[in-house]
PDBQT receptor file of N, H, CA, C and O in Angstrom, charges set to zero:
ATOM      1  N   UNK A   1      -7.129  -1.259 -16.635  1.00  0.00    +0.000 N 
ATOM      2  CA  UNK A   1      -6.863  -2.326 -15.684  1.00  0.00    +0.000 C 
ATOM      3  C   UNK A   1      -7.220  -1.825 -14.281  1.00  0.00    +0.000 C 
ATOM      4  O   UNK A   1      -7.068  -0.676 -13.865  1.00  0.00    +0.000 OA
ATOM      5  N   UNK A   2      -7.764  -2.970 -13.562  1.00  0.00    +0.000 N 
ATOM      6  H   UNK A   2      -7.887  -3.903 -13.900  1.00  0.00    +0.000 HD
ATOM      7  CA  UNK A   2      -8.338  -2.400 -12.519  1.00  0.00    +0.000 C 
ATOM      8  C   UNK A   2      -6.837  -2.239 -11.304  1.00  0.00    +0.000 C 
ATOM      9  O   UNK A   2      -5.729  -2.774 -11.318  1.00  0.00    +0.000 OA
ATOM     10  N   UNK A   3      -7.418  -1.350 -10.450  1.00  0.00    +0.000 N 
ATOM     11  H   UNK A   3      -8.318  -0.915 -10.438  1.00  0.00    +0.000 HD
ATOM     12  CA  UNK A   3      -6.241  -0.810  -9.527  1.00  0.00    +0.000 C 
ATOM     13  C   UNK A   3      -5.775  -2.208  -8.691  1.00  0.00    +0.000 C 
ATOM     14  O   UNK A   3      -4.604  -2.221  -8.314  1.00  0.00    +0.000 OA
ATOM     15  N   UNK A   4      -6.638  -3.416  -8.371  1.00  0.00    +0.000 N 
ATOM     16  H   UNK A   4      -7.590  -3.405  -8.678  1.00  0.00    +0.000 HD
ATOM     17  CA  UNK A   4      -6.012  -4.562  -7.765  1.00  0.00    +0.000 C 
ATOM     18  C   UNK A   4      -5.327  -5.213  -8.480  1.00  0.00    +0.000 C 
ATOM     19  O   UNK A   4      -4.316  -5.653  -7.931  1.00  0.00    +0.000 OA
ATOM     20  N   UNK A   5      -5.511  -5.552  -9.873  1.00  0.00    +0.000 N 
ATOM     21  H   UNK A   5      -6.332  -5.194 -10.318  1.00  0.00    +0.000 HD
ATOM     22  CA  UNK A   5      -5.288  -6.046 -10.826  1.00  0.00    +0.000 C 
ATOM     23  C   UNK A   5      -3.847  -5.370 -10.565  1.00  0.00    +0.000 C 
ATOM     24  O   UNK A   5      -3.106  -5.910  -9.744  1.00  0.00    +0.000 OA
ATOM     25  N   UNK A   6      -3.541  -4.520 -11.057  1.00  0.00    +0.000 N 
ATOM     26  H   UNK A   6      -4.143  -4.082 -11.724  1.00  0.00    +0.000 HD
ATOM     27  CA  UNK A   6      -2.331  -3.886 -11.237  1.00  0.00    +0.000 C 
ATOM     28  C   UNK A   6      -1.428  -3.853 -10.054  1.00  0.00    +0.000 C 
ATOM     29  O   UNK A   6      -0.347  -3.271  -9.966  1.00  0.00    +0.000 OA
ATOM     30  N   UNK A   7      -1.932  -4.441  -9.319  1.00  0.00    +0.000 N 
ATOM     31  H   UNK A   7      -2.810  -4.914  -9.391  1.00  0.00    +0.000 HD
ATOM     32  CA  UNK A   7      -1.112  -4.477  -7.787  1.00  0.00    +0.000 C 
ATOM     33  C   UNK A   7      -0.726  -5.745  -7.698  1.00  0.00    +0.000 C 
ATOM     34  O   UNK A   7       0.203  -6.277  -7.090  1.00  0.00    +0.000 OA
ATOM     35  N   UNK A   8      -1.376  -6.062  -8.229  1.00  0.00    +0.000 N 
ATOM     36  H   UNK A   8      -2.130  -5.629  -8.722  1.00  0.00    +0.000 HD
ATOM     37  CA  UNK A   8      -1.056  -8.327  -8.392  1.00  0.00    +0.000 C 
ATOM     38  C   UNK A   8      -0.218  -8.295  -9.107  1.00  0.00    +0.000 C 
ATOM     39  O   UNK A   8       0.700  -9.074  -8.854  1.00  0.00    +0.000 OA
ATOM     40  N   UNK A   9      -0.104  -7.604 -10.076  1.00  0.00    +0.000 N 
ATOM     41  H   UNK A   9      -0.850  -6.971 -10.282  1.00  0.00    +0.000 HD
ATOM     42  CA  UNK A   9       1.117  -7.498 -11.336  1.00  0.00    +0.000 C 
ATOM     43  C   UNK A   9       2.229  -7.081 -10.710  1.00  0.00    +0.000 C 
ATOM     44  O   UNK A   9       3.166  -7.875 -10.791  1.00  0.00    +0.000 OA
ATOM     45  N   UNK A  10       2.461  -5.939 -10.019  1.00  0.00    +0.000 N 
ATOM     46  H   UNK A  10       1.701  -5.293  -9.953  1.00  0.00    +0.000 HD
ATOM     47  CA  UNK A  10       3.393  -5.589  -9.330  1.00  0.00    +0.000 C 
ATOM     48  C   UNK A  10       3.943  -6.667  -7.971  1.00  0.00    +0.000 C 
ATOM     49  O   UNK A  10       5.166  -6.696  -7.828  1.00  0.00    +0.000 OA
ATOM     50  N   UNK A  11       3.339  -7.290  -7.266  1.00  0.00    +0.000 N 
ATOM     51  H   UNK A  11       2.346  -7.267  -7.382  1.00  0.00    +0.000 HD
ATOM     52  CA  UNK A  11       3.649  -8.211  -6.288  1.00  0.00    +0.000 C 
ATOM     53  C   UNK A  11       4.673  -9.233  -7.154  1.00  0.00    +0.000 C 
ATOM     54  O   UNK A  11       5.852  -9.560  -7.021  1.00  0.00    +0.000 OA
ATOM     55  N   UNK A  12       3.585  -9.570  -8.128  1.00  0.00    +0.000 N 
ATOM     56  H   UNK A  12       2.627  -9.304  -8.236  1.00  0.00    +0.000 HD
ATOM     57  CA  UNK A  12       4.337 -10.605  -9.334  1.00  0.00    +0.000 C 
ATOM     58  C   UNK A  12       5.476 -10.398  -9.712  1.00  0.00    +0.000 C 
ATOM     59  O   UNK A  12       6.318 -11.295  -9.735  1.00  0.00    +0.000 OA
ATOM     60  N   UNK A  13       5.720  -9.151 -10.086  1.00  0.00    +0.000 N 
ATOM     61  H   UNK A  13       5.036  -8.422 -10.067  1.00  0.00    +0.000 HD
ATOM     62  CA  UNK A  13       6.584  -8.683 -10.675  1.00  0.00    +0.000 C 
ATOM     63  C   UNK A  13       7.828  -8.436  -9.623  1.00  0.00    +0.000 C 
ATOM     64  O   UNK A  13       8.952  -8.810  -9.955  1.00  0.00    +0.000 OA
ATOM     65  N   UNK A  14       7.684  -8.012  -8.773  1.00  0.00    +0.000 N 
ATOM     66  H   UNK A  14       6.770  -7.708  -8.502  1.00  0.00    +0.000 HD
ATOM     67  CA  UNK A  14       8.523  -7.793  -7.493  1.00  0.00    +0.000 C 
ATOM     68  C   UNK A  14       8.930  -8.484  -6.982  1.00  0.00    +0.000 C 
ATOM     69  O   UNK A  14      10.026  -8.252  -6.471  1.00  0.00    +0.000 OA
ATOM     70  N   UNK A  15       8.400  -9.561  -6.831  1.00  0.00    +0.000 N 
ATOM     71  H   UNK A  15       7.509  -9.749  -7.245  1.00  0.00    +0.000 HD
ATOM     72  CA  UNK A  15       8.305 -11.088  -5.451  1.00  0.00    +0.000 C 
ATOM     73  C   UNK A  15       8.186 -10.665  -4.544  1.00  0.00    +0.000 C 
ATOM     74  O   UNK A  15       8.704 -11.307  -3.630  1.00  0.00    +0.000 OA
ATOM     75  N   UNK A  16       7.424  -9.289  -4.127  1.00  0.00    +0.000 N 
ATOM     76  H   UNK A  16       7.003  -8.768  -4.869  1.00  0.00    +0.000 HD
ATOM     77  CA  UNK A  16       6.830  -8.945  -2.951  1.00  0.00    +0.000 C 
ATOM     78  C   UNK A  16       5.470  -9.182  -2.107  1.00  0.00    +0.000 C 
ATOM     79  O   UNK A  16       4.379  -9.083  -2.669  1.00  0.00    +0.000 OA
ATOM     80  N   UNK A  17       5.585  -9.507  -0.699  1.00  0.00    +0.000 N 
ATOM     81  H   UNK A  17       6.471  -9.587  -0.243  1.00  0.00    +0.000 HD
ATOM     82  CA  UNK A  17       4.248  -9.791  -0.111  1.00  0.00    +0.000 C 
ATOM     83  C   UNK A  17       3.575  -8.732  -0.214  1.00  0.00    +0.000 C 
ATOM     84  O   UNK A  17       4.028  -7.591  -0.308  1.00  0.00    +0.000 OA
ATOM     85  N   UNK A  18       1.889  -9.231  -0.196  1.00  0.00    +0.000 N 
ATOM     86  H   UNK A  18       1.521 -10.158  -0.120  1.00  0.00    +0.000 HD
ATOM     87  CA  UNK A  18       1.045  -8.074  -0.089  1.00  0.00    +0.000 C 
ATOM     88  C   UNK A  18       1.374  -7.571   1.257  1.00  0.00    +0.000 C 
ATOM     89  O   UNK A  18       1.991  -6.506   1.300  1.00  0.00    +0.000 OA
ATOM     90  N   UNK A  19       1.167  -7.966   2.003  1.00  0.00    +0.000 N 
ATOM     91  H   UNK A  19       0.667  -8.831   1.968  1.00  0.00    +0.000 HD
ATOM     92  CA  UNK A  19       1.561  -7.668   3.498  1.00  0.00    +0.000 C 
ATOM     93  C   UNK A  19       2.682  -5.919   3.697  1.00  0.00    +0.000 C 
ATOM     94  O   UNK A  19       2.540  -4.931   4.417  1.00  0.00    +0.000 OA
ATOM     95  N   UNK A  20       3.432  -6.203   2.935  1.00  0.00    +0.000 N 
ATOM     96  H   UNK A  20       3.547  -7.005   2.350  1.00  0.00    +0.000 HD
ATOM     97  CA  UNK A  20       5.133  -5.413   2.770  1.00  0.00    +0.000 C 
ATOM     98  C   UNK A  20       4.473  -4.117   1.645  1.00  0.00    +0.000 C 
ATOM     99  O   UNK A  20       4.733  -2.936   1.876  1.00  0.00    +0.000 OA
ATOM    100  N   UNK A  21       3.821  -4.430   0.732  1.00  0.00    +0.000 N 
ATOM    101  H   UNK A  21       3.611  -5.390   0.545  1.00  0.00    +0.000 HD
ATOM    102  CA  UNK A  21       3.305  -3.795  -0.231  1.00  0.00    +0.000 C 
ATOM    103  C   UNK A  21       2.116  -2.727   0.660  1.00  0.00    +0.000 C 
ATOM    104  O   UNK A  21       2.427  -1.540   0.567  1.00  0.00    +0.000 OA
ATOM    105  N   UNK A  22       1.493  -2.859   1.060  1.00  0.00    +0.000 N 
ATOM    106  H   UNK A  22       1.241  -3.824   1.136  1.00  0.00    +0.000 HD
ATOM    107  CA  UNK A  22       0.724  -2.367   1.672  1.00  0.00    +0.000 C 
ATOM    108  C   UNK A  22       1.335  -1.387   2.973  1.00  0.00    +0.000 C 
ATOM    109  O   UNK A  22       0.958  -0.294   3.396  1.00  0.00    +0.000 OA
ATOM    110  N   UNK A  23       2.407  -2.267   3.381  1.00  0.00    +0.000 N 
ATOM    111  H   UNK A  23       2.713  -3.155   3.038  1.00  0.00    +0.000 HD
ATOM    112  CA  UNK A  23       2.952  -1.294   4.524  1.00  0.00    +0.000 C 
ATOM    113  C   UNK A  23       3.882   0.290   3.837  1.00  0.00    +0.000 C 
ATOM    114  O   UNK A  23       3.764   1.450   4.230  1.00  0.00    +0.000 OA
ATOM    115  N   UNK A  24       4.868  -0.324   2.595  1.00  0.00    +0.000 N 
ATOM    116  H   UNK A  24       4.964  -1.267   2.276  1.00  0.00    +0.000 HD
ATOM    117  CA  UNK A  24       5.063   0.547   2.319  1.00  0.00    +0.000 C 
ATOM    118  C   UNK A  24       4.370   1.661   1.413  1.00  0.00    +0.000 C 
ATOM    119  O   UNK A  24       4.649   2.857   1.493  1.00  0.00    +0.000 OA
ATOM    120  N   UNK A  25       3.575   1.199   0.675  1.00  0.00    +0.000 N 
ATOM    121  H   UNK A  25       3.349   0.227   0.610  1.00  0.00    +0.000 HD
ATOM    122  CA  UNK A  25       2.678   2.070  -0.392  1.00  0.00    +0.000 C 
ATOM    123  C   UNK A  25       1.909   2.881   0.565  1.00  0.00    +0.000 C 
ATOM    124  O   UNK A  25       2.020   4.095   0.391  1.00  0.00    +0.000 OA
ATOM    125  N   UNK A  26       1.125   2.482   1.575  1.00  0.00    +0.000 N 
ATOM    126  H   UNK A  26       1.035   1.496   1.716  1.00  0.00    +0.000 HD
ATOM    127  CA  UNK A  26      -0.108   3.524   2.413  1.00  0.00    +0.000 C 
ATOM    128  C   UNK A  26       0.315   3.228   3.750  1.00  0.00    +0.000 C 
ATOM    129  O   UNK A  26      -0.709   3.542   4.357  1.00  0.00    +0.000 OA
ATOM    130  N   UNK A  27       1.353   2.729   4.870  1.00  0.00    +0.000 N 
ATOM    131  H   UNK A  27       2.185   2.475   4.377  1.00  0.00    +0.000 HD
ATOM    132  CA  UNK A  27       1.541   2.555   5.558  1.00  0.00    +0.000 C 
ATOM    133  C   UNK A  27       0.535   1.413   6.061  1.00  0.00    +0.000 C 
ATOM    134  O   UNK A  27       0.357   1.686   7.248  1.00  0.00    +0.000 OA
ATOM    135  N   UNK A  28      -0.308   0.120   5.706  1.00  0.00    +0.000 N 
ATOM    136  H   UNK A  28      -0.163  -0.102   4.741  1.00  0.00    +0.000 HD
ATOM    137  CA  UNK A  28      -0.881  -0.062   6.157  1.00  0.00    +0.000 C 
ATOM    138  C   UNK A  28      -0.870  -1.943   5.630  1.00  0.00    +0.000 C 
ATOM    139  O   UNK A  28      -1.210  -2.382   4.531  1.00  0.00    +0.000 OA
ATOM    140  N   UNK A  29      -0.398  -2.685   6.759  1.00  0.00    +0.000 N 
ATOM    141  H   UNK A  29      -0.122  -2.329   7.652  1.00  0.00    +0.000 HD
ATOM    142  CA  UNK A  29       0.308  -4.454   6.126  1.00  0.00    +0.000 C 
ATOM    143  C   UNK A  29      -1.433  -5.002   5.725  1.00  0.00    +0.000 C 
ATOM    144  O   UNK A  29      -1.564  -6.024   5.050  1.00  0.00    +0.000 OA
ATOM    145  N   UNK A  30      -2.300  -4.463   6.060  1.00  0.00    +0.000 N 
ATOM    146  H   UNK A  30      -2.193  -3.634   6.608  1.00  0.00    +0.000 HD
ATOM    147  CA  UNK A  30      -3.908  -4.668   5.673  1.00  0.00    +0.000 C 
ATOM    148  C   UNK A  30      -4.053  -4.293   4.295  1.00  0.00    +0.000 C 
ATOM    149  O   UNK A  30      -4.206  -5.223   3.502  1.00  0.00    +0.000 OA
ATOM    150  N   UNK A  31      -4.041  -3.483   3.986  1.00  0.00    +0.000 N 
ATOM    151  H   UNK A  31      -3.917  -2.728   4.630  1.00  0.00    +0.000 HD
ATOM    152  CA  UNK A  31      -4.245  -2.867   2.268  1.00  0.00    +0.000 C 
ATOM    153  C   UNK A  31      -4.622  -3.992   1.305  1.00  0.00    +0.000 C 
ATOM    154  O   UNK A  31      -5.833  -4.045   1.090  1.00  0.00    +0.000 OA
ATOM    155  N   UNK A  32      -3.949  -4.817   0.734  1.00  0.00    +0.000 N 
ATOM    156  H   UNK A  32      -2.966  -4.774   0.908  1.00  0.00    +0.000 HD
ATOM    157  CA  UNK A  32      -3.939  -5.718   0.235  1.00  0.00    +0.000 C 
ATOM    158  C   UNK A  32      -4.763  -6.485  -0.080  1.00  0.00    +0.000 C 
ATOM    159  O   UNK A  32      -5.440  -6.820  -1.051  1.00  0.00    +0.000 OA
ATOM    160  N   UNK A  33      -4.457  -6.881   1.683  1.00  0.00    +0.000 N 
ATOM    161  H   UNK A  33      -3.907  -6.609   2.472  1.00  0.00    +0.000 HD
ATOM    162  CA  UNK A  33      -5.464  -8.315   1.463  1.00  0.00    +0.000 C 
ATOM    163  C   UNK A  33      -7.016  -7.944   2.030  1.00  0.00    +0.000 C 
ATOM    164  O   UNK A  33      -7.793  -8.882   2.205  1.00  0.00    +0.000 OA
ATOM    165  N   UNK A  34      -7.431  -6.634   2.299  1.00  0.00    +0.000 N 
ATOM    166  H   UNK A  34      -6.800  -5.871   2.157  1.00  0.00    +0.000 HD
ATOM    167  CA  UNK A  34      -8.626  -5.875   2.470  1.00  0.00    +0.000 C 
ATOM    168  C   UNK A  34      -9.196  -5.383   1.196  1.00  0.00    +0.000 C 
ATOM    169  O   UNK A  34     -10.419  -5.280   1.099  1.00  0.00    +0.000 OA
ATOM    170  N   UNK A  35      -8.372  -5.050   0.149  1.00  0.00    +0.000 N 
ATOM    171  H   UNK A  35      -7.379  -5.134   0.228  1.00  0.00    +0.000 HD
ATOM    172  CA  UNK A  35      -8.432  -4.808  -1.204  1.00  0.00    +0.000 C 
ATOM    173  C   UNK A  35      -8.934  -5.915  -1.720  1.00  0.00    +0.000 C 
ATOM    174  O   UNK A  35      -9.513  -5.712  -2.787  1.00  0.00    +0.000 OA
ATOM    175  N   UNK A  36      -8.925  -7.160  -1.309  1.00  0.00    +0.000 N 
ATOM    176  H   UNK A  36      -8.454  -7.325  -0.442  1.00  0.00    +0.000 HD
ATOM    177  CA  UNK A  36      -9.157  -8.651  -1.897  1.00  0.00    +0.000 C 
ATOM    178  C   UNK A  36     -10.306  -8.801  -1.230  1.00  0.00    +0.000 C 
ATOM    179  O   UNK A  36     -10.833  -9.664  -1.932  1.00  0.00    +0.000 OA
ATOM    180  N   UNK A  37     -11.383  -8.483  -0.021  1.00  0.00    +0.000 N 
ATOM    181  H   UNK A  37     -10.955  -7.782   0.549  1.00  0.00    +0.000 HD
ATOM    182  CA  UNK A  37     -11.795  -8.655   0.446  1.00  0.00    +0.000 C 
ATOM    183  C   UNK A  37     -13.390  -7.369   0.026  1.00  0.00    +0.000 C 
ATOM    184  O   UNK A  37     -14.572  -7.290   0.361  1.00  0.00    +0.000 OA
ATOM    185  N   UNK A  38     -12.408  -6.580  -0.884  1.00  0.00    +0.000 N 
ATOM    186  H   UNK A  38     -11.448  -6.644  -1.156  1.00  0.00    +0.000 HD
ATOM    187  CA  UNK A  38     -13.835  -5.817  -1.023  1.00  0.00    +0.000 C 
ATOM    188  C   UNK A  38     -13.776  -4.433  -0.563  1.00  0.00    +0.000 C 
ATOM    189  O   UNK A  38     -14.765  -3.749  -0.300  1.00  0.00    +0.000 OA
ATOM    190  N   UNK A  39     -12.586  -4.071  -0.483  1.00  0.00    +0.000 N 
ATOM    191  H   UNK A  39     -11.782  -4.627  -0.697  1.00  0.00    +0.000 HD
ATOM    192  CA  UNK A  39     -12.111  -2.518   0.586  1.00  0.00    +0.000 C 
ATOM    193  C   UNK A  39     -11.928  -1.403  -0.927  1.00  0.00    +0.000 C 
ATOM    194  O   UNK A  39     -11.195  -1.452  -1.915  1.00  0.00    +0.000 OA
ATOM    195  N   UNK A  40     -12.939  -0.509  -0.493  1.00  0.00    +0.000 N 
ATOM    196  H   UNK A  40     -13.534  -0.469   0.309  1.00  0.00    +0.000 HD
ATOM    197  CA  UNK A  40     -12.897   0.553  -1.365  1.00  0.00    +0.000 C 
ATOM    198  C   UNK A  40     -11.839   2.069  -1.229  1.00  0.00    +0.000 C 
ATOM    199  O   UNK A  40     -12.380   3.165  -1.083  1.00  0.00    +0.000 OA
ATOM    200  N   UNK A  41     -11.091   2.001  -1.264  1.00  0.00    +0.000 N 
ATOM    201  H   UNK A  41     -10.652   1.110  -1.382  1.00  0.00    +0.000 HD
ATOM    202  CA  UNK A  41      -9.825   2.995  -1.025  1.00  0.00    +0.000 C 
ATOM    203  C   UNK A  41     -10.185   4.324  -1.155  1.00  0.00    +0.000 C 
ATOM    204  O   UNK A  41     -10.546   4.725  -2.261  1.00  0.00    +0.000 OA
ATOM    205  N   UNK A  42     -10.138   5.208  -0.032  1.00  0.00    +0.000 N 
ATOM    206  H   UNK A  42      -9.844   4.881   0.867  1.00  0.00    +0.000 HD
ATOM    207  CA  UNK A  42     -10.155   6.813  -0.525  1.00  0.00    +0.000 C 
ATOM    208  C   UNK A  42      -9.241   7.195  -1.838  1.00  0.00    +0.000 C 
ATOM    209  O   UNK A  42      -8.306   6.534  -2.288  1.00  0.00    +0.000 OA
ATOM    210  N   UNK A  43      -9.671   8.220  -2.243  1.00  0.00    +0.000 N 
ATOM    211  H   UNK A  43     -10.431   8.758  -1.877  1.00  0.00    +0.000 HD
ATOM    212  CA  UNK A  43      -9.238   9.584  -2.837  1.00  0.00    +0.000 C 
ATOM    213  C   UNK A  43      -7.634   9.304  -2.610  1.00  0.00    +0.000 C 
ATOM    214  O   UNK A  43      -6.945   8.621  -3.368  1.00  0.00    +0.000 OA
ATOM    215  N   UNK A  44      -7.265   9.835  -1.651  1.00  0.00    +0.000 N 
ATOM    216  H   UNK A  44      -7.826  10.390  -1.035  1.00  0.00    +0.000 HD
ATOM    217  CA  UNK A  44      -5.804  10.172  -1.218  1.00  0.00    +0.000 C 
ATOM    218  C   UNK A  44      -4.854   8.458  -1.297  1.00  0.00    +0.000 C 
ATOM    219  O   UNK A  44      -3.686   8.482  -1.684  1.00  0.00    +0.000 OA
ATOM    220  N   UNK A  45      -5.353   7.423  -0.993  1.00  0.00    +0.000 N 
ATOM    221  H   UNK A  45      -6.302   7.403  -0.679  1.00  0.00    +0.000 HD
ATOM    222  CA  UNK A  45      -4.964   6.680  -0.789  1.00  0.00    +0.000 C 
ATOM    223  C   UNK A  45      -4.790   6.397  -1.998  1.00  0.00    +0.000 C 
ATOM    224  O   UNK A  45      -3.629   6.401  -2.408  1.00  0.00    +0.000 OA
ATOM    225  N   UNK A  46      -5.943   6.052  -2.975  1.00  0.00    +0.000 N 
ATOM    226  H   UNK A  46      -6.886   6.049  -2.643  1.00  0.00    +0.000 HD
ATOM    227  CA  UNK A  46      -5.285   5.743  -4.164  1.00  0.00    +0.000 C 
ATOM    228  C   UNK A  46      -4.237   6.450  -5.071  1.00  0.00    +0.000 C 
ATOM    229  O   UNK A  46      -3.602   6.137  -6.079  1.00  0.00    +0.000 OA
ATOM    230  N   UNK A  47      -4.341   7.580  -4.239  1.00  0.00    +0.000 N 
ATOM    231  H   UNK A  47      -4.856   7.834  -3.421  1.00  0.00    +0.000 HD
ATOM    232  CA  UNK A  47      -2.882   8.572  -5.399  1.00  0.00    +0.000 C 
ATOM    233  C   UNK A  47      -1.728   8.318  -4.489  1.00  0.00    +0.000 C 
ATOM    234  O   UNK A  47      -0.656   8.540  -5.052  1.00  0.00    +0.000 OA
ATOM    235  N   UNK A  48      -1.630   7.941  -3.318  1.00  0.00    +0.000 N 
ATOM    236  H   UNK A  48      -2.501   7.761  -2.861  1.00  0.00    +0.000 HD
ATOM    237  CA  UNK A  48      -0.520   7.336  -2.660  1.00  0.00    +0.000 C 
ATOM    238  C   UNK A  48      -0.277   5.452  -3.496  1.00  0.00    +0.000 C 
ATOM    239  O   UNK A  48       0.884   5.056  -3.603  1.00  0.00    +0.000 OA
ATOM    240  N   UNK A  49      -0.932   4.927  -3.773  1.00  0.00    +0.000 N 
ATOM    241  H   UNK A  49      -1.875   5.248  -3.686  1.00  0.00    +0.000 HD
ATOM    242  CA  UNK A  49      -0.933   4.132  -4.164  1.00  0.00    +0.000 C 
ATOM    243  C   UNK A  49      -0.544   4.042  -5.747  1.00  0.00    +0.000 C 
ATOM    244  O   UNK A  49       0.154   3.131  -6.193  1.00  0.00    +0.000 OA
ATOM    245  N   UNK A  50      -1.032   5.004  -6.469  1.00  0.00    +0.000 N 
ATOM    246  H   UNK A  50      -1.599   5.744  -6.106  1.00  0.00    +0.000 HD
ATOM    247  CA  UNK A  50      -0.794   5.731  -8.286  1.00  0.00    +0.000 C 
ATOM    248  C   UNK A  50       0.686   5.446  -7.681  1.00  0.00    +0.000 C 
ATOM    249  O   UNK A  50       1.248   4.360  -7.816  1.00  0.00    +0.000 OA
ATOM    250  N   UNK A  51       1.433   6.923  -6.770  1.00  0.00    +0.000 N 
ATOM    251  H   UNK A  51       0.977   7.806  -6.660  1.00  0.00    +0.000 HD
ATOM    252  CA  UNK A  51       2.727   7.439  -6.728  1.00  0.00    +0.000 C 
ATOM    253  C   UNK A  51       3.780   6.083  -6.386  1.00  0.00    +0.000 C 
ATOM    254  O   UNK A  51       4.921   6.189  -6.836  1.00  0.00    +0.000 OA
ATOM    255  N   UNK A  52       3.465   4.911  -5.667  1.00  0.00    +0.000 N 
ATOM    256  H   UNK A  52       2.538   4.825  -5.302  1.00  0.00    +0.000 HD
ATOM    257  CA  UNK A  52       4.219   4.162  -5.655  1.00  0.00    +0.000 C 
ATOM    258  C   UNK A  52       4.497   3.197  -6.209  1.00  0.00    +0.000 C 
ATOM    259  O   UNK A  52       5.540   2.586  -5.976  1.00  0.00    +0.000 OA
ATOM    260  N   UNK A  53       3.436   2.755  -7.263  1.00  0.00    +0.000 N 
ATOM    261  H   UNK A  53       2.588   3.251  -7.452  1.00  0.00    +0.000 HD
ATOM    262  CA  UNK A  53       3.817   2.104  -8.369  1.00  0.00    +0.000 C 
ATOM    263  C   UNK A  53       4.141   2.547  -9.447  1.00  0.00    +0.000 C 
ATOM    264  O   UNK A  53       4.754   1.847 -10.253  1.00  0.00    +0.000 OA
ATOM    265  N   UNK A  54       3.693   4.195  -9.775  1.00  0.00    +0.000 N 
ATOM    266  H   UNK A  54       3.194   4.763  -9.120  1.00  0.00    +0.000 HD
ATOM    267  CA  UNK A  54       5.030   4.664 -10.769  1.00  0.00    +0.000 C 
ATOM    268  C   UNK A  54       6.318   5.087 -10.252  1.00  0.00    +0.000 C 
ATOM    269  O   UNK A  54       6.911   5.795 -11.066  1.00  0.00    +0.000 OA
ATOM    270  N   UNK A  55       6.922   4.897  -9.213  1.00  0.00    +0.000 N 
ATOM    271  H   UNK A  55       6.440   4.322  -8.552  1.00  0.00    +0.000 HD
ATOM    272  CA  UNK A  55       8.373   5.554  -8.703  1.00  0.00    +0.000 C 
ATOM    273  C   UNK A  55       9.009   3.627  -7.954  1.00  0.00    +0.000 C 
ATOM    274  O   UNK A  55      10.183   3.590  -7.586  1.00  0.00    +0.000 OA
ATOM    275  N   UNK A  56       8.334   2.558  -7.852  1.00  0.00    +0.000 N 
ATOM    276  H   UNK A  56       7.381   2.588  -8.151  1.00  0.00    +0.000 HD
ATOM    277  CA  UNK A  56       8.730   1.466  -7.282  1.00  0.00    +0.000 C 
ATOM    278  C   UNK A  56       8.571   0.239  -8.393  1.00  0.00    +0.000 C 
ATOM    279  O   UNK A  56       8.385  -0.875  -7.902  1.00  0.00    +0.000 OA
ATOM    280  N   UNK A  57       8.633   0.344  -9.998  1.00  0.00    +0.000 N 
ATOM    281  H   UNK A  57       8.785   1.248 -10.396  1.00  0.00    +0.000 HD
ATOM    282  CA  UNK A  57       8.235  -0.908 -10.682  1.00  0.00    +0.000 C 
ATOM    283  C   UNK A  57       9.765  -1.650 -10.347  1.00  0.00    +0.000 C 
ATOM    284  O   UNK A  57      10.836  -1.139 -10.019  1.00  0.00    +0.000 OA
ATOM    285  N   UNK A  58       9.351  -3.167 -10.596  1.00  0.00    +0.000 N 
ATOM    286  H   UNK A  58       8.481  -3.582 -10.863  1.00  0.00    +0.000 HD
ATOM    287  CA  UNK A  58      10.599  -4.144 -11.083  1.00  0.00    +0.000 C 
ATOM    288  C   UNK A  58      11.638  -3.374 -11.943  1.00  0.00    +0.000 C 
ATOM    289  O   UNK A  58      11.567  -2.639 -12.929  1.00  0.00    +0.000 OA
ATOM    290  N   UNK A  59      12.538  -3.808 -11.226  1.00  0.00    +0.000 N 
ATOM    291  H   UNK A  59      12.596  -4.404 -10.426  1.00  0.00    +0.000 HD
ATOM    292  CA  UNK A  59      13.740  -3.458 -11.646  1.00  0.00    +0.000 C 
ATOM    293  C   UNK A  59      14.243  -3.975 -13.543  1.00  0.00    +0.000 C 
ATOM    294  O   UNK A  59      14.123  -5.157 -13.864  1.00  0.00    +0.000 OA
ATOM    295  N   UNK A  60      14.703  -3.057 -14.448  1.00  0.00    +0.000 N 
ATOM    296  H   UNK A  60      14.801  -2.097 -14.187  1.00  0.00    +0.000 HD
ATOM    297  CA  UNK A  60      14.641  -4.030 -15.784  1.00  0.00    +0.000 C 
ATOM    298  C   UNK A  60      16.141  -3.974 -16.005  1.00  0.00    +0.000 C 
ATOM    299  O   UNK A  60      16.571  -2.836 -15.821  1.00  0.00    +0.000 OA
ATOM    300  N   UNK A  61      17.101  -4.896 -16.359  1.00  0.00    +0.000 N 
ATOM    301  H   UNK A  61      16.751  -5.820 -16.510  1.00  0.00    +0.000 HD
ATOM    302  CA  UNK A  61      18.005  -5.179 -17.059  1.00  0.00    +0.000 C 
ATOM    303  C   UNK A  61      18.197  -4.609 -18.575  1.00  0.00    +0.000 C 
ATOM    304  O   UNK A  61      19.171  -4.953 -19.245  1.00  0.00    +0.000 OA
TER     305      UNK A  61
């Protein structure tokens, strides 16, 4: 699954804005919706990005 793909899932899953998602995953409220736009992510960024969607999924009951 592609790395946006899996970030849509997580927004979904969260009820979080991309906006908020972006600020906290890489410090940056752009991420997102630059990711939607065609933004190719460094190296580092995407393992900042790996690390916060395995340590931040939806909460499960």
């Amino acid at each position: 699954m592609k790395l946006l793909d899996r970030i849509e899932r997580h927004l979904k899953e969260t009820h979080m804005s991309a906006t908020r998602f972006g600020r906290r995953a890489v410090g940056d409220p752009r991420f997102v919706l630059d990711l939607r736009m065609g933004r190719r992510p460094r190296r580092r960024t995407l393992e900042k990005v790996e690390h916060y969607l395995q340590n931040h999924g939806p909460t499960r009951l």
